[in-house]
N, C-alpha and C positions, 0 to 999 in steps of 0.2 A: 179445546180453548187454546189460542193463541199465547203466545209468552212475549211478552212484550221485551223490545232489547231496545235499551238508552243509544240515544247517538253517538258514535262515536266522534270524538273532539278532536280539532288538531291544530295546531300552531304552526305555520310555515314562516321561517325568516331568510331573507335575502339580505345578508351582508356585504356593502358596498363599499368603495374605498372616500366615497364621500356622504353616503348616507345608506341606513338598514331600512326595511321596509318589515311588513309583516302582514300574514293574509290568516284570517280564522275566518276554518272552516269546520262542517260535520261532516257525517256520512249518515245519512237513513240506515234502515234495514233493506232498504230495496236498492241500495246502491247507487244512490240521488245525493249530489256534491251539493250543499249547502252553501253559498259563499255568506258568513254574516258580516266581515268588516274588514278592510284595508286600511292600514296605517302606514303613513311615509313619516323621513324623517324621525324614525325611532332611535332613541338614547339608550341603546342595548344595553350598558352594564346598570341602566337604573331600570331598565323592562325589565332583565332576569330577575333582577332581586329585589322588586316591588313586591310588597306584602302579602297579594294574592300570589303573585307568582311562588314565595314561600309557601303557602298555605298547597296550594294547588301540587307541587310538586315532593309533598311530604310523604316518605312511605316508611312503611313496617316491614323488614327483613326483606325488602327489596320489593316488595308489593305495594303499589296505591294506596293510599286509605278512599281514595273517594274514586266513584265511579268514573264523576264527570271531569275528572283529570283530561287536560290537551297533552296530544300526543309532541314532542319538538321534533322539528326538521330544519334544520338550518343550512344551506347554502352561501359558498363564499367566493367570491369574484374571484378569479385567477389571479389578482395582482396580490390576494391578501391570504390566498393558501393555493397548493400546487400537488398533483398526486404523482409519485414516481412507480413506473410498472416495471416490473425486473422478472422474467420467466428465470426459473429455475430447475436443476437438476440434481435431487438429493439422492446419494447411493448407498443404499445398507449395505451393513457386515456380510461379505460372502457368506459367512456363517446364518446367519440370519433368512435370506433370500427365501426359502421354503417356508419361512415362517408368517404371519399374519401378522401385517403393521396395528399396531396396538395404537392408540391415544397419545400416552407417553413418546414413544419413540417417535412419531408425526413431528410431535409438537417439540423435542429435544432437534430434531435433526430442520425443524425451519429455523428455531431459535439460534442455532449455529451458524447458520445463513446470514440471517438477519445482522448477528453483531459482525460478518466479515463483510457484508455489502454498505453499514447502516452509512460511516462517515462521506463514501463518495455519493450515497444519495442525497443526503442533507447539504454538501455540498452543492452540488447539481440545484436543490430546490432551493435555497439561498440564494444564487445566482439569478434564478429565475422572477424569485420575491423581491430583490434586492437589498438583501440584509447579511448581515454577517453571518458565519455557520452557528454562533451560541445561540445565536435570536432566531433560528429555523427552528420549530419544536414540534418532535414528529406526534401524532395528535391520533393516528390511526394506521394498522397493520392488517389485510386483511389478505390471505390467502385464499385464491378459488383456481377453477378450469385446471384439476386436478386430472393425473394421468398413471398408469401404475403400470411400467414396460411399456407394452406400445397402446395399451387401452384404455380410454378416455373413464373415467368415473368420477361419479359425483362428490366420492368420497371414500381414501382411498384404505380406512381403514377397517380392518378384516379380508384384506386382501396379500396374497403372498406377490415376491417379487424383488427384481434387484434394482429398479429405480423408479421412484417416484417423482414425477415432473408439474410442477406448478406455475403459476403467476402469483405473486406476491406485488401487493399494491400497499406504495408507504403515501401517506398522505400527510404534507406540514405546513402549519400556518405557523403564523409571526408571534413573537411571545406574547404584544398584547391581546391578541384574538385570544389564545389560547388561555391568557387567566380570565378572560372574559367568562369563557363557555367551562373555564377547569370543572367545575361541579356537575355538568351533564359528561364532559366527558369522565370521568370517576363514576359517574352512577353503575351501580349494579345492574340498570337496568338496558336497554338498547338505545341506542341515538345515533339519529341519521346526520352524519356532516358529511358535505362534498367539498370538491371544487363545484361550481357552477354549471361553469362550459361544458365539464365531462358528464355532471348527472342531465344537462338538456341534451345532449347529443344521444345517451344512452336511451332515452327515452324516444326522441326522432326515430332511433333505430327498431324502436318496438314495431314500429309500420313503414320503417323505408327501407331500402336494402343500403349497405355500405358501398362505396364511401359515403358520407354526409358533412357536408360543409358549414360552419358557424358564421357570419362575421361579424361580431361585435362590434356595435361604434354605439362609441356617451359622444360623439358629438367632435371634440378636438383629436381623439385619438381611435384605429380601427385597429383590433385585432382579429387574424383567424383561426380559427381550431378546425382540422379534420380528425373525423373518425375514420378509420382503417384498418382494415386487416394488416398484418405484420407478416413476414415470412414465415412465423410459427404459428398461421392460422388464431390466432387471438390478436382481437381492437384495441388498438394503442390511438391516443389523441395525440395529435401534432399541433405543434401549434407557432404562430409567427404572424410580428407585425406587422401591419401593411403601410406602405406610404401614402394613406390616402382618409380625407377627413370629410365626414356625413356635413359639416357645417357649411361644405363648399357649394352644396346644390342650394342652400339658403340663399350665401353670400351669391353666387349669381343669380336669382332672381333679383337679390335686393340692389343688383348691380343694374339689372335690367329694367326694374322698374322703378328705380329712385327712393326707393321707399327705408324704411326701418328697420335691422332685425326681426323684431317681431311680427311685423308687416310681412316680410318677406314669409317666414314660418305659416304665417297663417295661410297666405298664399298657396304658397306650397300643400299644404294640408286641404286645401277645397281646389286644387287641380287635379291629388289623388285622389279625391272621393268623387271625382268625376263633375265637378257642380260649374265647371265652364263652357262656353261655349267652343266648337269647333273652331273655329277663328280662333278665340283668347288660346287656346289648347296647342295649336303648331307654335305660337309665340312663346310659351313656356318649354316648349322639345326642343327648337333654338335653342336657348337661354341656356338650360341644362343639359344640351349635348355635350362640349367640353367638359363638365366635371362627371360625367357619367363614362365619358371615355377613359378619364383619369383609371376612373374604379375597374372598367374590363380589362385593361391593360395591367395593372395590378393582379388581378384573375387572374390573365395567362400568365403573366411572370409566375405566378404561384403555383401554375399548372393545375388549376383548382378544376375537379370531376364530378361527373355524380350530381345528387340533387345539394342544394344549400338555400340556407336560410338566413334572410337578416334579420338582425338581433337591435332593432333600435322601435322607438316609441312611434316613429311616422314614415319607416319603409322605404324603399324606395318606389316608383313612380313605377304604373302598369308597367310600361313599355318595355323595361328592363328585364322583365322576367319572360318579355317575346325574344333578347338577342340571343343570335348564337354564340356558339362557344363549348365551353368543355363544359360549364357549371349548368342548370336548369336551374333559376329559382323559381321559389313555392311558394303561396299562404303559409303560416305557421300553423301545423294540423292537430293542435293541443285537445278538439274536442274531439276528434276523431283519434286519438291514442287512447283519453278518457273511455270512448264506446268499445274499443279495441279491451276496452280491460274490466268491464262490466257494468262501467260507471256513465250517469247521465249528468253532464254538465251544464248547463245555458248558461254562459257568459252572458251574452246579453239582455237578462233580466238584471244582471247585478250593475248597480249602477256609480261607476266611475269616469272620469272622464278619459277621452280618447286619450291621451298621452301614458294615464294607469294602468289603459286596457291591457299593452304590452307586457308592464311589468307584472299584472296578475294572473296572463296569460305563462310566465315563466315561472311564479309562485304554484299555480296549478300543475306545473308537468316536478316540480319536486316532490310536492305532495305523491303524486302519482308514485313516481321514484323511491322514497322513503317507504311507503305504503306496501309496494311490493320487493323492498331491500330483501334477500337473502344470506347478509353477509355475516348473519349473527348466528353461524355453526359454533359449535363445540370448539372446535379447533380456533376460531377468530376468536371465542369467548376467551381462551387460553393464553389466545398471543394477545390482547387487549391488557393481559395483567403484567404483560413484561414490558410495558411501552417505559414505563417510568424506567427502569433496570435499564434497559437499552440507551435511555435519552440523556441518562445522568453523565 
């Protein structure tokens, strides 16, 4: 007889610097993504702390009391949290050397680290958020891509040696985010927060090779994030404004053809889905060639490589992903990282409109991300208790 197993639940939120979103989803037993409902415009500190959401997220010595508890995953725009990567090089007591790094000793000799590196990272991340250093609140410490001498391990204790070499990754949002979410992040139990950019590029990279290119545009403002090797062979995001704004490919058609903002949008949006004719079609490549120049030039200025992907609700235009150049754009391959991990998606039974499809298509590669996080070791369990110690 078969054993029947409840689905599992999960709550995806997209924190925006002008609106949150939120995607509930399941998983079958057969590893079938259920999409049941997309919410925009969500009022985060009255969602977390709606009455179900108390009920739902109540536990007993760090256990669920209900089965059908959602799992939280929450992602946060770059402008409203920022992760700082710091490799490091921690050296035991010559004495020590022959001896097996223990737990304790790990976790005393990052914490040592930690409070000599902490003020010029939250500096660094402040700068980047544009807030003062009191108002940067570092939120998450996770140590990985551990090495002990010159050999790579997963984990470096029970292992003898006289240096242990890691990555340590600080992660800070802004103080209101942070008492927002304060009660997930204090739970006993695991929560996923990112930056955004870095958990969608992390995910790209399940199936691309590096580097991989971001460009984020909300329409008046683009930014880019690369992923990249670093000269110590581990992926660091880079990341930098561009001068150039998605609204300009609207503005000249609405230039071209007389018509309205939203005229122009719509426009635009049944040229890319192909719904004109050849004729109408060279008339809109015109139109759009100058502000599409704008963005390659932009590209090479940035010396942008490798494959990339745009990050906005309506794309840009076929034709753009044929130029040459250093970049290759792609489709966004969110169902194919899904099948890549065992999982069956169909986006297009769930039904939202084209301009959601994007942002559920980004909801879905965190879920992915959260789902298969590894970052809740022993050792992260440890430095997650010193965050408060460190931040005071």
């Amino acid at each position: 007889m078969s054993v029947f197993r409840p689905r599992e639940k999960f709550l995806i939120l997209e924190v925006g610097p002008k609106e949150t979103c939120g995607l509930f989803l399941s998983v079958d037993e057969d590893r079938n993504i259920i999409f049941e409902k997309f919410e925009k415009g969500v009022n985060l500190a009255k969602f977390l702390r709606a009455p179900s959401r108390r009920v739902a997220d109540q536990s007993w010595e760090g256990r669920p009391l209900f089965n059908g508890r959602r799992r939280l995953a929450v992602a946060a725009d770059a402008s409203l949290a920022t992760t700082i990567p710091v490799p490091l090089e921690l050296h035991r007591d010559a004495a020590n050397a022959k001896s097996r790094i223990t737990l304790a000793e790990l976790e005393n000799l990052i914490a040592q680290a930690m409070a000599r590196i902490f003020n010029g990272c939250r500096t660094e991340a402040a700068g980047r958020l544009g807030l003062s250093d009191l108002d940067a609140v570092l939120v998450s410490a996770k140590a990985k891509q551990f090495g002990v001498d010159r050999s790579d391990v997963e984990d470096p204790v029970g292992y003898p040696g006289k240096k242990i070499t890691l990555l340590l990754e600080f992660t800070f949002t802004g103080r209101a985010l942070a008492e927002e979410l304060k009660p997930f992040f204090n739970s006993p139990e695991p929560f996923f927060f990112a930056e955004a950019p870095q958990a969608h590029l992390a995910s790209l990279a399940r199936v691309r090779a590096l580097p991989l290119s971001l460009v984020a545009a909300d329409g008046d403002g683009t930014s880019l994030f690369v992923l990249q090797k670093a000269k110590d062979d581990y992926a660091v995001l880079y990341r930098e404004a561009l001068d150039w704004r998605f609204n300009s490919l609207f503005e000249a058609l609405q230039e071209a053809f007389g018509v309205s903002p939203r005229a122009a949008k719509d426009l635009y949006c049944a040229y890319r889905r192909g719904e004109v004719s050849e004729g109408v079609a060279r008339v809109f490549r015109a139109a759009l060639e100058p502000a599409l120049d704008a963005f390659f030039r932009e590209m090479a200025r940035a010396k942008v490589s490798g494959t990339a992907y745009v990050d906005h609700p309506h794309g840009l235009p076929t034709e753009a992903s044929r130029r040459r150049g250093g970049a290759r754009f792609e489709p966004h391959p969110a169902e194919e990282i899904a099948a890549h991990l065992g999982f069956t998606a169909d986006l297009d039974a769930f039904r939202v409109s084209r301009d959601d499809r994007a942002r559920v298509r980004r909801l879905l590669i965190y879920f992915l991300e959260s789902y298969f996080d590894k970052s809740s070791t022993e050792i992260n369990q440890k430095l997650r208790r010193r965050l408060h110690w460190l931040a005071a």
